[in-house]
N, C-alpha and C positions, 0 to 999 in steps of 0.2 A: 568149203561150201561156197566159194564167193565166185571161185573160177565155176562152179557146177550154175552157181545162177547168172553168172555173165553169158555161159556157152546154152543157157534155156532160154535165156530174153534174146541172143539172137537166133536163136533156131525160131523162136515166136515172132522174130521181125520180118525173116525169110519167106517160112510159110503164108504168114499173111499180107504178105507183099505180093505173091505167087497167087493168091486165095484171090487176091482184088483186083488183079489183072486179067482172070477167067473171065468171061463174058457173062457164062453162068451167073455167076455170082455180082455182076455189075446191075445183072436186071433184077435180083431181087432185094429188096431192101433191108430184109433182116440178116443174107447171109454177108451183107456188104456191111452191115455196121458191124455184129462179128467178126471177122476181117479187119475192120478199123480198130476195134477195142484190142484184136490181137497184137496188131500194131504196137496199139497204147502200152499194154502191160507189158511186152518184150522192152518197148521202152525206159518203161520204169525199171523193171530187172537188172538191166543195162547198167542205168543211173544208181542204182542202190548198189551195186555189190562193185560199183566202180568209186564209190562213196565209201563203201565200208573196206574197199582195199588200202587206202589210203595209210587210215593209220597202222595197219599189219607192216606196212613195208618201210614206214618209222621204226618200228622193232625190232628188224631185219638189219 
């Protein structure tokens, strides 16, 4: 589960990286803060299952 949320927080960093660089979506301000908060969560994602690998790989 750790590698499935590491590989969905960066699919959510990409996409909304991709998402905030459209023009579309520059001009309006709710699909840009969308966009940002995708950001944010893939971020998080990232950081958690990069947190919770840790001690697995003490095990190992």
């Amino acid at each position: 589960m750790v590698g499935l949320g590491f590989l969905l927080g960066v699919a959510a960093v990409v996409c909304s990286a991709v998402a905030t660089s459209r023009s579309a979506v520059a001009d309006d301000e709710a699909a840009s803060l969308r966009a940002l908060l995708g950001v944010v969560a893939g971020a998080a994602g990232i950081t958690v299952s990069a947190i919770a690998l840790f001690p697995m790989l003490a095990q190992l």
